[in-house]
C-alpha positions in Angstrom: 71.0 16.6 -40.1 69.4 15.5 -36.9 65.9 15.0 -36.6 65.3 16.3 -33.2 65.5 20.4 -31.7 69.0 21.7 -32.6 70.5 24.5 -30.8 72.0 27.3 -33.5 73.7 30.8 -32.4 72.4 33.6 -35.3 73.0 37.5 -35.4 70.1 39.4 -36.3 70.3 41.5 -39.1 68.3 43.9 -37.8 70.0 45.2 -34.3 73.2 43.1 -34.6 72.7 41.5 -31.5 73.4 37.5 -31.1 70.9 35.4 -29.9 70.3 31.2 -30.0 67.0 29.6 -30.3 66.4 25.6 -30.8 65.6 25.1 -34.5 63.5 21.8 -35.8 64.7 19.6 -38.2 64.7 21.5 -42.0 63.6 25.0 -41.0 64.6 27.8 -42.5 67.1 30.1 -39.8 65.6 32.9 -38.2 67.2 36.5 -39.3 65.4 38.4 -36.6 65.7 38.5 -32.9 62.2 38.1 -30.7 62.1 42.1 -30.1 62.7 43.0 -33.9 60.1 40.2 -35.0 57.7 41.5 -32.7 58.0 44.9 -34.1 58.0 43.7 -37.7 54.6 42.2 -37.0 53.0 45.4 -35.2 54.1 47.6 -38.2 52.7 45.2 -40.9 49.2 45.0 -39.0 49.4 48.9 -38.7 49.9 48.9 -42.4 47.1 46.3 -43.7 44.7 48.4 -41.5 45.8 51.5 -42.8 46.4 50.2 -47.0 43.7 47.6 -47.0 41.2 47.0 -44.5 40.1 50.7 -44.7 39.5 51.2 -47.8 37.7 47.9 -48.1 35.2 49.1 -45.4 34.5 52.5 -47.2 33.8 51.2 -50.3 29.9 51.6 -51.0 28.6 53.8 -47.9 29.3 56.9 -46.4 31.7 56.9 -43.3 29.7 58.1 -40.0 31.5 61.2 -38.8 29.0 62.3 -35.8 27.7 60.4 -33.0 24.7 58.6 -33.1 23.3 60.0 -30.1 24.8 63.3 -29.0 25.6 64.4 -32.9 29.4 65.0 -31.7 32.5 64.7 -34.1 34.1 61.5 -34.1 37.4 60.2 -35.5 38.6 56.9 -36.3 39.6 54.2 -33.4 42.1 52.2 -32.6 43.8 50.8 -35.7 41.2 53.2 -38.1 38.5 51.2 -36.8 34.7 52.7 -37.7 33.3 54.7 -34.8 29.6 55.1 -33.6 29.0 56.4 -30.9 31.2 58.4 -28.3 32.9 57.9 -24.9 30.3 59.6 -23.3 28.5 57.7 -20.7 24.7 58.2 -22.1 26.0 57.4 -25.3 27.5 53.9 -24.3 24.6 53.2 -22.4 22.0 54.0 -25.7 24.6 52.1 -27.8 24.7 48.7 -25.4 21.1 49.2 -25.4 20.2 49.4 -29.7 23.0 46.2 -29.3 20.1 44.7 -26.7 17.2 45.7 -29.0 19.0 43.6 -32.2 19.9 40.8 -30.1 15.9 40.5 -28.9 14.6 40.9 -32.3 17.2 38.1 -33.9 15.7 35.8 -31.1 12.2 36.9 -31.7 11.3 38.1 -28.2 9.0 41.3 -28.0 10.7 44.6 -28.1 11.4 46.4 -24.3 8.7 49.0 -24.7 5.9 46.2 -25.1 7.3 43.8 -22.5 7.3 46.5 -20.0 3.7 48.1 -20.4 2.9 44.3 -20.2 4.7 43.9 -17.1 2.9 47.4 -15.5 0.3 46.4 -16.7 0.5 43.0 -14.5 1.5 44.9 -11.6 -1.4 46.9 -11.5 -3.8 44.3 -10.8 -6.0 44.8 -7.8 -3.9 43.1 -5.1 -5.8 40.2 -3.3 -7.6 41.4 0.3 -7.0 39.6 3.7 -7.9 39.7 6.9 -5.3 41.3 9.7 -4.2 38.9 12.5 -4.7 41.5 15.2 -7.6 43.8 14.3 -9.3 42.2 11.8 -9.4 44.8 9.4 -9.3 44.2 5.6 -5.9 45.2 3.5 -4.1 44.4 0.4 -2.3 41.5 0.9 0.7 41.7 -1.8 4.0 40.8 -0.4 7.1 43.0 0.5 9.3 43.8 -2.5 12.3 40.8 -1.4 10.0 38.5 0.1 7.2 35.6 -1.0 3.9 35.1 0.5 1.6 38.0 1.4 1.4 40.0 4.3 -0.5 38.8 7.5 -1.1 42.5 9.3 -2.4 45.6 8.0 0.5 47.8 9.5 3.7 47.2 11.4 1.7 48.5 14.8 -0.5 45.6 14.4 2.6 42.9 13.9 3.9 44.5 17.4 1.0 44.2 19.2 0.4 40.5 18.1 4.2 39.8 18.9 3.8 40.9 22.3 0.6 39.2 22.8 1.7 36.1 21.7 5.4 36.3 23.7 3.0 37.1 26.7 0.7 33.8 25.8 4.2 31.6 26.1 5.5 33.1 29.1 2.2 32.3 31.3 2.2 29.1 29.5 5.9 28.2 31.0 4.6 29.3 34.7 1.6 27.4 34.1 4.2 24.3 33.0 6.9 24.7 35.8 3.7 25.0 38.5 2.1 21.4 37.0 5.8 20.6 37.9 6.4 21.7 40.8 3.0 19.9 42.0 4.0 16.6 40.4 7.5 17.4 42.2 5.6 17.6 45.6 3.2 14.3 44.8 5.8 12.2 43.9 7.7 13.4 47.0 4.5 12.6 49.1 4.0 9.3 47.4 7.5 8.4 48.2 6.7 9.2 51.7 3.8 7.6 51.8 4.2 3.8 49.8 8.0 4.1 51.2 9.6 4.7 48.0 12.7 6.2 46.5 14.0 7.9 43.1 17.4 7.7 41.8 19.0 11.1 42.0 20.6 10.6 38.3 17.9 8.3 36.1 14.8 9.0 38.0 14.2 5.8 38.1 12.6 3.8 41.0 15.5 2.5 44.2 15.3 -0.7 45.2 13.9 -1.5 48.4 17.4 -2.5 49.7 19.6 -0.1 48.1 17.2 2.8 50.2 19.2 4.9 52.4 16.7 7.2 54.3 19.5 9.4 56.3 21.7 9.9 53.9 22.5 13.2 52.4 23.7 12.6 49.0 20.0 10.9 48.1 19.7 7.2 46.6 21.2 5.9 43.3 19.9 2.6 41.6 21.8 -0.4 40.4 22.2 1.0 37.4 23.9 4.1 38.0 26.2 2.8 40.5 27.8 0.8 38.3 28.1 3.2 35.4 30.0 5.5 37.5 32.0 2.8 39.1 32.9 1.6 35.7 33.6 5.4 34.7 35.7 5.9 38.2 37.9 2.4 37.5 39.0 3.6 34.0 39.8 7.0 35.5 42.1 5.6 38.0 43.3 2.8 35.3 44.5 5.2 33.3 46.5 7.1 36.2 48.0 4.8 37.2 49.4 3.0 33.9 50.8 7.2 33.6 52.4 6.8 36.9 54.0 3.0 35.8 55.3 4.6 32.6 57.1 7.3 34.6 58.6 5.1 37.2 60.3 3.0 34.4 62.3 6.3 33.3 63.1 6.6 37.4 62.1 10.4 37.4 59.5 11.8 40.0 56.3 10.6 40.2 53.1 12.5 41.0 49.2 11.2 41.2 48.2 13.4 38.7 44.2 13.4 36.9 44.5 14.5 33.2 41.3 16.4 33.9 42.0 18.2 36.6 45.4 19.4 34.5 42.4 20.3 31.7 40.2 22.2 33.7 43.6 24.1 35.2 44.5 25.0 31.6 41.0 25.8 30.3 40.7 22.9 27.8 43.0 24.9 25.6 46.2 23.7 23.7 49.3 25.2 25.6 51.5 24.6 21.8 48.7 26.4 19.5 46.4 28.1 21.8 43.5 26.2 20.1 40.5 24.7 21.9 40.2 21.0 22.6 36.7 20.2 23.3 35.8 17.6 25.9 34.1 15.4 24.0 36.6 14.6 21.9 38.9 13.1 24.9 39.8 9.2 23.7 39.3 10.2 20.2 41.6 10.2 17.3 40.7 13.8 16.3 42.9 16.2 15.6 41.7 18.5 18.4 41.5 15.7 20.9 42.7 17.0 24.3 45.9 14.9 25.6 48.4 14.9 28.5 51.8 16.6 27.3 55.0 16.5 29.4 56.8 20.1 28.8 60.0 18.5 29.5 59.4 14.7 28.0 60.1 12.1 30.8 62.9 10.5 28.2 64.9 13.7 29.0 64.0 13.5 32.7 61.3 15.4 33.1 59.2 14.6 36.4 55.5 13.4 36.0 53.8 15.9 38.3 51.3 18.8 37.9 53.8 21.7 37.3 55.8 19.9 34.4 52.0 18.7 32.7 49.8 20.7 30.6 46.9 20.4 28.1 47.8 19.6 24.5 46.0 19.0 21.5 46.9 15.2 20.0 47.9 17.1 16.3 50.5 19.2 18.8 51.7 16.3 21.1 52.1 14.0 17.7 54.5 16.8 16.1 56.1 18.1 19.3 57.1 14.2 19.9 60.5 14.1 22.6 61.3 17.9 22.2 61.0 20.8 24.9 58.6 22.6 24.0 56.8 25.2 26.1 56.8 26.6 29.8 56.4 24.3 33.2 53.2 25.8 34.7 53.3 27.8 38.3 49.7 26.8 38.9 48.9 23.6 41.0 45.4 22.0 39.7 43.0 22.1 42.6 
């Protein structure tokens, strides 16, 4: 005979019915189906409760009949089990709570009663006195039941009053700042005036004597500055116009279009999933980066312009790849 799991076809002898189950090397045949087995095994439980077990627990002591707390008439449980106490709810409760009372004295803690005259007891101490914030006036300090620390005012009208004080205290502390300001703002205008001077309008900073312009409207811009937002405006126009290159190779129409200005048009929001894509994340590998998506991809002829453009997040454009997805906008970025 084979060693490993054999399949075998048997008719139970209880219900007739054929069934096949894998048997193991040498062991014996089954002669019972799963449902007959099943029932087989609940009646011989039913039976050892009823022939042995019971009698084995009533031998010696009496068998409680009435409730332990209400005096009512009990029965046997499930599967003649002993009963104590009854279903009623004050019952249950006085039965999980003599359960408590062992479980404390087989650990050796002190009984309820004494642990909570101990606690009152505790709690009754005189409270600690303090001085209110507003008026000065002596209280017990013990804290709000939820929260640690102890009180700073004798009543809530007193923690108004403060609040309002103090809120009034910051605001004529802010005018008091922003008119220091708007002196300093006037000085430094005066001293400009005065030594022939000039501030950057972005930094702050101090103009060079021959980068001043005195007539001019938009205000003077240092070294600095200048060249940050060159650099910034030559990366902006770098990356139109390697947009506009890549669309003249597929020999569609061709439109100056700025990726921002398509953003601000569609609200920073992804046209596929409706998600946001916030600005900062523009040039990064993120998920919710925003990116320029071509509804109708310039490999299927689509034109590069305003109307066939629209916001997409780079998780979108990735997945959306060289399909049509989407609607050509009717709006014309400003």
């Amino acid at each position: 005979m084979a060693d490993g799991p054999v399949t075998v076809q048997v008719t139970c002898v209880q219900c007739n019915c054929g069934f096949e189950y894998e048997r193991l090397g040498r062991a014996p045949l089954r002669s019972l189906c799963r449902q007959c087995a099943e029932i087989k095994r609940k009646e011989k439980t039913a039976s050892y409760w009823r022939e042995q077990a019971r009698p084995k627990r009533a031998a010696g002591r009496v068998l409680p009949t009435h409730c332990k707390a209400c005096q009512r008439a009990l029965g046997l449980g499930p599967q003649d089990r002993l009963v104590r106490f009854c279903s009623n709810i004050e019952c249950r409760t006085e039965r999980v709570r003599l359960a408590g009372e062992r479980h404390r004295r087989k650990l050796g803690a002190l009984p309820m009663e004494v642990a909570i005259e101990r606690y009152k007891a505790e709690y009754r101490k005189r409270p600690p006195v303090a001085k209110c914030k507003q008026c000065d006036a002596e209280f017990a300090s013990r804290a709000s039941r939820g929260k640690s620390g102890s009180k700073e005012f004798c009543s809530h009208k007193c923690s108004a009053h403060w609040r309002r004080d103090r809120a009034a205290e910051i605001r004529t502390a802010a005018e008091d700042r922003a008119k220091a300001f708007r002196w300093l703002d006037r000085f430094l205008g005066d001293l400009a005036k005065w030594c022939k001077l000039a501030f950057c309008r972005t930094c702050g900073e101090i103009v060079e004597p021959e980068r001043m312009k005195p007539y001019s409207e938009n205000g003077n811009r240092c070294r600095a500055c200048v060249a940050k937002s060159a650099a910034l405006a030559r990366r902006k126009s770098s990356r139109i116009r390697k947009a506009m290159d890549r669309a003249r190779l597929k020999r569609v129409t061709v439109e100056k279009v700025d990726p921002f200005k398509v953003f601000d048009r569609d609200g920073w929001r992804c046209h596929l999933c409706g998600g946001r894509t916030p600005k900062e994340l523009r040039g990064t590998y993120k998920d919710r980066a925003p990116e320029l998506d071509h509804i109708v991809p310039l490999s299927k002829g689509g034109e590069h312009s305003y109307a066939n453009t629209a916001c997409s997040c780079r998780k979108c454009n990735g997945a959306k790849g060289d399909t049509i997805l989407g609607q050509p906008s009717l709006l014309i970025a400003a």
